[in-house]
TIDREN-597707 format. One line per 3 residues: their letters; for each residue x, z, y of C-alpha. Coordinates in Angstrom, 2 decimals. Example, Ala and Ser with C-alpha at 12.3 -4.5 7.8 and 13.67 -1.06 7.14 Angstrom:
BEGIN
AS) 12.30 7.80 -4.50; 13.67 7.14 -1.06
This chain:
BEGIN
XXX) 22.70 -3.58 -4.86; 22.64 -7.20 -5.05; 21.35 -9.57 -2.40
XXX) 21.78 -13.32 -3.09; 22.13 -15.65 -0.33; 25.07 -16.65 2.45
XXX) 26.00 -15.24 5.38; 23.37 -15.28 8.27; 22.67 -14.36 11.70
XXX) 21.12 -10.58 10.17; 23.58 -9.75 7.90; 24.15 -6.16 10.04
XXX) 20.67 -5.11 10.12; 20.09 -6.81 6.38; 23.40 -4.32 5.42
XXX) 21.07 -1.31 6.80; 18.37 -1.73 5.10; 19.58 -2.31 1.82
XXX) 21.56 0.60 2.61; 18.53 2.40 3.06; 16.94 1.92 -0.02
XXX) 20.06 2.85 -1.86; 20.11 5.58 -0.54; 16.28 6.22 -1.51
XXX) 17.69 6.33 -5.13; 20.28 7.67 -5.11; 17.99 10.72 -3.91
XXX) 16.00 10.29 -6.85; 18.12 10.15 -9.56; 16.69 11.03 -12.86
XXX) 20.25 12.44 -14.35; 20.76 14.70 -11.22; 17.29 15.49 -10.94
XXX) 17.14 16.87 -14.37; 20.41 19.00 -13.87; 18.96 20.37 -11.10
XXX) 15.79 21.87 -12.45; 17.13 23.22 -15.59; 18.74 26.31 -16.20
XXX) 20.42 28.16 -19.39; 20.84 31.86 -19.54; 21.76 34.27 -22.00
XXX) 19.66 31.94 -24.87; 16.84 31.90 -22.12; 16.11 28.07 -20.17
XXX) 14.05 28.51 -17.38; 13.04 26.13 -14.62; 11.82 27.90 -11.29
XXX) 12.40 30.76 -12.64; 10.31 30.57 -15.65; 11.96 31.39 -18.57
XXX) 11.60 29.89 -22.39; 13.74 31.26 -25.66; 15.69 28.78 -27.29
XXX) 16.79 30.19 -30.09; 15.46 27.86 -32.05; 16.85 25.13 -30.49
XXX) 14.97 22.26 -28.48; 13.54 18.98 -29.33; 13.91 16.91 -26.80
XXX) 10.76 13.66 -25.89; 11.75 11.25 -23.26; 9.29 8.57 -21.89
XXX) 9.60 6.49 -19.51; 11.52 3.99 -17.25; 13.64 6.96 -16.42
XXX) 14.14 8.32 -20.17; 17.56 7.75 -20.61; 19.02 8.80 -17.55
XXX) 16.38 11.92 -17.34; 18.11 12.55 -20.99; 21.76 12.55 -19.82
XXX) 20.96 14.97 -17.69; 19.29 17.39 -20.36; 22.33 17.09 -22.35
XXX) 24.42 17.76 -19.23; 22.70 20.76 -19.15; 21.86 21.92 -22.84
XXX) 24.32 20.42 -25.19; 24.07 21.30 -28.65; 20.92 23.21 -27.84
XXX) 18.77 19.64 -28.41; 18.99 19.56 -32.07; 17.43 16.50 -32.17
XXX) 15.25 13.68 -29.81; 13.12 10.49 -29.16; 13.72 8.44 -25.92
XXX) 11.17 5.31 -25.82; 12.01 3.38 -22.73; 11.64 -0.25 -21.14
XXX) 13.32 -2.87 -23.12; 16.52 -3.53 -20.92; 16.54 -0.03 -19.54
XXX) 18.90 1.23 -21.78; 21.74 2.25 -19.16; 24.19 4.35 -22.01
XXX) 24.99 5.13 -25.17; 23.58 8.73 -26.05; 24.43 11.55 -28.71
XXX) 23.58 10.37 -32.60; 21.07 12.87 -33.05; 18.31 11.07 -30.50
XXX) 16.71 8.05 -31.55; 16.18 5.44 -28.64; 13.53 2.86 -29.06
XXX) 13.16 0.16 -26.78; 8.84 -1.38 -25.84; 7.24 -4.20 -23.92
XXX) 5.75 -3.27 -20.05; 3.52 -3.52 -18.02; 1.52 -4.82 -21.83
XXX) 1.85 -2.31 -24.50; 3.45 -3.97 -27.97; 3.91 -3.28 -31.39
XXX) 7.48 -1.71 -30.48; 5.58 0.31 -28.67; 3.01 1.38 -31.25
XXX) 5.87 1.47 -34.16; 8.13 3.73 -32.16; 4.96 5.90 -31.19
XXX) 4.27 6.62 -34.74; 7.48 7.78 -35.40; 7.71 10.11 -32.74
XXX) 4.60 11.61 -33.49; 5.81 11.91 -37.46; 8.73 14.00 -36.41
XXX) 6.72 16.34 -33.69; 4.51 17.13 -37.07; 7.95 18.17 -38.84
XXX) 9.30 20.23 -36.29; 10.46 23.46 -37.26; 8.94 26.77 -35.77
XXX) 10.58 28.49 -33.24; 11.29 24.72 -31.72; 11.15 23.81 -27.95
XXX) 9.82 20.79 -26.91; 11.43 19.40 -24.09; 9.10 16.58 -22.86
XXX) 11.14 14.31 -19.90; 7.99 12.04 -18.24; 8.34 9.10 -16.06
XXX) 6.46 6.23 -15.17; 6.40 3.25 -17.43; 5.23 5.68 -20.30
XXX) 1.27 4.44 -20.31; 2.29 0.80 -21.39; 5.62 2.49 -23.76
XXX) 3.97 5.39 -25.63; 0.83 3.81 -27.48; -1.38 4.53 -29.94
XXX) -4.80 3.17 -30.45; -8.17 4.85 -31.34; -9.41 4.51 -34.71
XXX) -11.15 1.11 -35.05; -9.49 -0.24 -31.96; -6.19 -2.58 -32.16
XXX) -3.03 -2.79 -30.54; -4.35 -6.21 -29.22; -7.26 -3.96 -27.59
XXX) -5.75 -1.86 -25.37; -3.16 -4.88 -24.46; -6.20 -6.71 -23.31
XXX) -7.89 -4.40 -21.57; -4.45 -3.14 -19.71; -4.02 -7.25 -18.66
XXX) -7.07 -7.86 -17.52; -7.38 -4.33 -15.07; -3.69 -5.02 -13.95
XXX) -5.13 -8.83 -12.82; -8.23 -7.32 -11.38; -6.26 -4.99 -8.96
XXX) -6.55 -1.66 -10.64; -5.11 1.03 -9.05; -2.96 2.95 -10.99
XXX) -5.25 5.81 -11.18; -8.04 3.92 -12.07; -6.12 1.92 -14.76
XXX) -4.67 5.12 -16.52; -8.22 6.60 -16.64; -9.83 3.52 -18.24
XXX) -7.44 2.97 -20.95; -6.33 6.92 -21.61; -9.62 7.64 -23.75
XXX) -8.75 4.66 -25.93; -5.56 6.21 -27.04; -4.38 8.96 -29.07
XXX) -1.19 9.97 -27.23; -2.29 9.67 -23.26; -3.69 12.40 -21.72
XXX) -2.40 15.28 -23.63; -2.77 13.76 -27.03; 1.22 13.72 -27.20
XXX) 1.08 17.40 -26.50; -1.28 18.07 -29.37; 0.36 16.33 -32.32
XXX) 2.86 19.71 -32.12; 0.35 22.41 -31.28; 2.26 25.52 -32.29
XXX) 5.83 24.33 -30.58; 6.35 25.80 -26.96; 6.39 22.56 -24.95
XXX) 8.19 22.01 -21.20; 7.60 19.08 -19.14; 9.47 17.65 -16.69
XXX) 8.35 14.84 -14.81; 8.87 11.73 -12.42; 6.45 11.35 -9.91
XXX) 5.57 7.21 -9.10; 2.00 7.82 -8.27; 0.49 8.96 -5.45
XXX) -0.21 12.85 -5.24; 2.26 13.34 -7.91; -0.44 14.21 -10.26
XXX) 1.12 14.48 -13.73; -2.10 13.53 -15.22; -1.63 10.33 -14.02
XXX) 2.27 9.85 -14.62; 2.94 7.79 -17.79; -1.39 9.18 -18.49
XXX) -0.09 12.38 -18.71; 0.86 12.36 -22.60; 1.06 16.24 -22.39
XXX) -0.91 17.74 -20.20; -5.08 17.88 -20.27; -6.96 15.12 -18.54
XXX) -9.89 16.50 -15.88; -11.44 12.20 -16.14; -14.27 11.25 -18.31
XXX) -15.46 8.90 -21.03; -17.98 7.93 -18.53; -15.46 7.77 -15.73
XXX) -13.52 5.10 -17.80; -17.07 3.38 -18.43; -17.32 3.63 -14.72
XXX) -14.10 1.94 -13.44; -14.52 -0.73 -16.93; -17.76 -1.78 -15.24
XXX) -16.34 -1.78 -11.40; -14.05 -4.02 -12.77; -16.08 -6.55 -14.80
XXX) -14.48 -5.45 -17.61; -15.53 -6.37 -21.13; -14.38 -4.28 -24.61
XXX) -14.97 -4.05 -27.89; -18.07 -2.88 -29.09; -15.98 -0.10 -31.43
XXX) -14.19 0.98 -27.70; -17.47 1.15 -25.49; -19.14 2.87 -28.82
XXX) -16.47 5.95 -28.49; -16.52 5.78 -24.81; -20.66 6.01 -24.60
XXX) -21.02 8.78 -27.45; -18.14 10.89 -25.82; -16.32 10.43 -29.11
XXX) -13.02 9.43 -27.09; -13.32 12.74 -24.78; -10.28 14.69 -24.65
XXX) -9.34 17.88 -23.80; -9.80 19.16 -20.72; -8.04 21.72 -18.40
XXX) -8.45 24.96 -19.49; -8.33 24.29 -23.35; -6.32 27.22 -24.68
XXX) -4.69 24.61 -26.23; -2.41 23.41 -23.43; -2.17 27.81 -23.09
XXX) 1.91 28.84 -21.82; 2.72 24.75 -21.07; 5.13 24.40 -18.57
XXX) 4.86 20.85 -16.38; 7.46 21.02 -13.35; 7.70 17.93 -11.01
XXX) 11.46 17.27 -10.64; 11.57 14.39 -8.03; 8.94 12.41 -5.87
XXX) 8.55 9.11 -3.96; 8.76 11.45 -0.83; 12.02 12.47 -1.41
XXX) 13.26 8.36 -2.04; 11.96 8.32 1.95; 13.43 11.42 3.47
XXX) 16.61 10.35 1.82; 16.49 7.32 3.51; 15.21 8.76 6.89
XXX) 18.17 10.79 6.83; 20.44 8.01 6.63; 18.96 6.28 9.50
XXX) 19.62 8.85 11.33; 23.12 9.13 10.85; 23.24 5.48 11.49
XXX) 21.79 6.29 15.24; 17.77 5.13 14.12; 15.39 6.85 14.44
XXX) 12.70 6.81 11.36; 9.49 7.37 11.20; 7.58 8.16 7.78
XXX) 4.14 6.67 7.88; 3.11 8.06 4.25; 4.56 7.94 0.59
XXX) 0.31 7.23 -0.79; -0.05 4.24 0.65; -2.46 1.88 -1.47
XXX) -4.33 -1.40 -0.95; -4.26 -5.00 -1.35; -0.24 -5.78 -1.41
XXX) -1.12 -8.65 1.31; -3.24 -6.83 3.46; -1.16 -3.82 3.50
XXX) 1.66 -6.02 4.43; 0.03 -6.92 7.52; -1.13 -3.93 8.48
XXX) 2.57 -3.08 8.54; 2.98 -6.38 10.26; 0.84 -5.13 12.89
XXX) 2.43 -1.77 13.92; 5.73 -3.27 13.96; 5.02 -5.78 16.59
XXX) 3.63 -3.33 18.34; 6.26 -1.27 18.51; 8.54 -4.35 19.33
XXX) 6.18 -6.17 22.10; 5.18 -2.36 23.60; 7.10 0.51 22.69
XXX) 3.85 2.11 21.23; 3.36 4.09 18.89; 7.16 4.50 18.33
XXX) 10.29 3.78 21.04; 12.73 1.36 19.38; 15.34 1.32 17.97
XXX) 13.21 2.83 14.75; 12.81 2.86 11.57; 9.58 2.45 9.75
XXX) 9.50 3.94 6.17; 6.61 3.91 3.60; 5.89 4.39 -0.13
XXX) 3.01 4.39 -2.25; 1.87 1.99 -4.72; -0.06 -1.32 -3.89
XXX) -1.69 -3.61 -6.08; -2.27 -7.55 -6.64; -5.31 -9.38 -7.18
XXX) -4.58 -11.96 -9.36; -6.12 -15.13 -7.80; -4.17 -18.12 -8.89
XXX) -2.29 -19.05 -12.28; 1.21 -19.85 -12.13; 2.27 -17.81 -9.71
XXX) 5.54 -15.27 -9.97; 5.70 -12.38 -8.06; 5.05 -8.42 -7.47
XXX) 3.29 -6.27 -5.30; 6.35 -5.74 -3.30; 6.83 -9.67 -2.50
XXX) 3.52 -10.24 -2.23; 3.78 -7.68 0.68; 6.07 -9.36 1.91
XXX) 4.86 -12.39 2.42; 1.60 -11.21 3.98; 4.10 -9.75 5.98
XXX) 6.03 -12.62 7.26; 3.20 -14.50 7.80; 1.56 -11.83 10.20
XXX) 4.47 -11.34 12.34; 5.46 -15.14 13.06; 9.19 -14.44 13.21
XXX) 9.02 -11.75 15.53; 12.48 -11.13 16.90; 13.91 -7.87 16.38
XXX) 11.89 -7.16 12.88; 13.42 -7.08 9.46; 11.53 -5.51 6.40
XXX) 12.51 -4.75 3.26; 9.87 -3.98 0.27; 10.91 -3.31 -3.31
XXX) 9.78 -1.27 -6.44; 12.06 1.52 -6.97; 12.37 0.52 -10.78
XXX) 14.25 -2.40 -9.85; 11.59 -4.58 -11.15; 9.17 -6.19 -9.17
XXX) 5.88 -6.98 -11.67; 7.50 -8.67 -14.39; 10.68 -10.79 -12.45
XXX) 14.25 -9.84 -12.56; 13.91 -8.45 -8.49; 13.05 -5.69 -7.07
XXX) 11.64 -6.86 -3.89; 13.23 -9.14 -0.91; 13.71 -9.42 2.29
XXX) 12.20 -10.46 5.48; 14.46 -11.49 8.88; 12.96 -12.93 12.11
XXX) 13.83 -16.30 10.97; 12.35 -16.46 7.02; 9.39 -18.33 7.95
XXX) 11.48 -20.93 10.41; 13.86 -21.72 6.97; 10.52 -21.62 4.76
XXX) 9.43 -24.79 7.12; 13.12 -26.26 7.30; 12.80 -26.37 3.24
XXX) 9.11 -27.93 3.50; 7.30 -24.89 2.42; 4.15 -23.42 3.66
XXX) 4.08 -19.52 3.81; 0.26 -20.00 3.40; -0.14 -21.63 0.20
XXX) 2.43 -19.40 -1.68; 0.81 -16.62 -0.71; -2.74 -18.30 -1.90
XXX) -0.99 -19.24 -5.27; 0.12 -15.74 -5.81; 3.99 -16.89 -5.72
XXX) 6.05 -14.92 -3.26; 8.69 -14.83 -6.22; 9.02 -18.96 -5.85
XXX) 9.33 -18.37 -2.14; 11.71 -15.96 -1.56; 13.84 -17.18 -4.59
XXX) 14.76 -20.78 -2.34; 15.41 -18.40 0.49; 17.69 -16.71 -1.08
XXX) 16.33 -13.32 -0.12; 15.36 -11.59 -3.27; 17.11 -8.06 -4.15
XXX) 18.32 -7.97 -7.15; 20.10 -4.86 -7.82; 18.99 -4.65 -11.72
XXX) 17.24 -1.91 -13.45; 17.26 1.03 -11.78; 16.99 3.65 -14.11
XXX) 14.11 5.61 -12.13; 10.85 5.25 -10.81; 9.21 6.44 -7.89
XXX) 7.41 3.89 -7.02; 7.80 1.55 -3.98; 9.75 1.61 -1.08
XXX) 9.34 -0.09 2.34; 11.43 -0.10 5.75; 10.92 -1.82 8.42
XXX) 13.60 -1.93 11.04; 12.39 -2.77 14.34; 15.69 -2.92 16.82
């Protein structure tokens, strides 16, 4: 974990926190995670006591922010059982080198590309080859909506990039985003799944969204989707959201439906979740209280405006430090969930979890005792090279030493180009998970 910057009057308490997230990953780790779920008996893999033949040997899918790492840990497990493999992942998020017989192929997010669509089709070429008797081990994470693309008949590449761009600016939540753009593709919600409809197919996924609903997770590529044509129509209009005439034609006439739960398709389809955003938090709760804190979770679904959340946050933690209410100090105040930024000025640089925490700073006024960390648990914060910051009782005091106004960064959408002169950005890299993001807010 990287934090930038010299040494100042919070280094201790900046220590702790940064300790705390670390240890909020390390709890999630998409290697260990993996080894932990799987199981190989006698021919026989099971997970949770389920058991699948292998005889045949497995093929082995991996999507996602997390693919590589979720993929060392299949091999950990399974050897020379995974005959062969795809892993499509972030561009950068390549951590290691893996075994010759998977293919690794590297796409643009949060806005699909044509890696993305190039690497698709060739994944889907080889499910279609697959001999029978052959496992499909399908490793999900989030990242895989924007990765894993392939467009509707009629509809372009340049389509679905659009329409993905213009619901991220608008403030979609993720829900609402993957159900928009998942009828418009022919891999996202379960189309993945069908492209190999006589294989025996296992998921095992990632959770980053909230209710750990693996419908929604990279928009659930193999599992059936319960949403509608006419619930993407919905959330495209909500939005002010215009698309081609070939898009809202399929989406009106039901044409883009797919299958839905109980298709006897999707019949014997294992889907385990393997690690949550919960489990980042209780990981770090635990290390507070070794530490001598004690933490309180408020809730790993939190949603909302990034800025307004942030100072709702703002709001309980000067509580807590002017009062003692709801929570005695020394505490520590945990949350996850996902957020989301309206896009309201151009130029700007900056994430959800910045943009939190400048609506943050500005609502407690350098209230002594307070220091908050935010960052996205993929190590990537929107499209920067941080993964959040940090805020110390005296961020907004050096702001105004360095002539800048909290205020009009936050109204230009640039917490990025604040924090960055601060030098209070966390930087630890990519991650190589994804559970979404993580806040603490240590009130002493």
């Amino acid at each position: 974990m990287l934090i930038l910057g010299a040494p100042t009057p919070f280094d201790e308490e900046r220590r702790l926190i940064t300790a705390l997230f670390a240890a909020g990953l390390a709890a999630v780790d998409p290697e260990q995670a993996v080894k932990r779920a799987l199981v190989v008996e006698d021919g026989r893999l099971s997970v949770n006591s389920d058991d699948i033949e292998v005889g045949g040997g497995v093929h082995l899918i991996a999507i996602g922010k997390a693919a590589v790492a979720m993929t060392r840990g299949a091999f950990a497990v399974l050897g020379e059982t995974i005959r062969s493999g795809d892993v499509l992942t972030k561009e950068g998020h390549v951590s290691r080198e893996l075994p010759p017989n998977i293919r690794v192929f590297e796409a643009a997010h949060p806005i699909p590309d044509a890696r993305g669509v190039a690497a698709t089709r060739a994944i889907l070429d080889r499910l279609a080859g697959l001999a029978a008797g052959t496992v499909v081990l399908a490793l999900i994470s989030g990242g895989g909506s924007a990765l894993l693309e392939a467009p509707r008949d009629d509809l372009t590449l340049g389509d679905l990039a659009e329409t993905t761009r213009l619901l991220l600016q608008a403030g979609a939540p993720i829900d609402a985003l993957n159900s928009a753009r998942a009828p418009l593709s022919r891999v996202k919600a379960g189309g993945l799944r069908r492209s190999a409809p006589d294989a025996t197919w296992l998921t095992l996924v990632l959770s980053d969204v909230l209710s750990n609903d693996p419908r929604v997770i990279a928009s659930g590529p193999t599992v059936p989707d319960s949403t509608t044509c006419a619930d993407a129509l919905a959330i495209l209009t909500r939005y002010g959201i215009a698309i081609p005439p070939a898009a809202r034609a399929g989406l009106e006439s039901g044409a883009f439906e797919s299958p839905k739960p109980g298709d006897a398709r999707f019949k014997g389809h294992q889907v385990h979740m393997i690690a949550t955003p919960r489990q980042s938090l209780e990981a770090a709760a635990a290390m507070a209280r070794a530490a001598g804190i004690t933490p309180y979770i408020l809730s790993d679904e939190i949603e909302g405006e990034s800025r307004e959340v942030g100072k709702v946050h703002a709001a309980l933690a000067r509580s807590v430090a002017h009062a003692g209410t709801p929570f005695a100090k020394p505490c520590v105040i945990l949350s996850g969930g996902e957020t989301t930024v309206t896009v309201r000025a151009k130029g700007g640089r900056g994430g959800r979890a910045t943009e939190f925490l400048l609506g943050c700073a500005i609502a407690l006024q350098g209230q002594s005792g307070v220091h908050v960390l935010a960052a996205d648990t993929d190590g990537i914060d929107g499209v920067e090279d941080n993964a959040g910051a940090i805020v110390t009782p005296d961020t907004l005091a050096r702001a105004r030493a360095m002539g800048m106004k909290a205020q009009e960064f936050l109204d230009a959408n640039n917490a990025y180009g604040f924090f960055a002169p601060l030098s209070d950005l966390v930087i630890p890299g990519p991650t190589f998970t994804n559970v979404n993001d993580f806040r603490a807010l240590l009130i002493t």
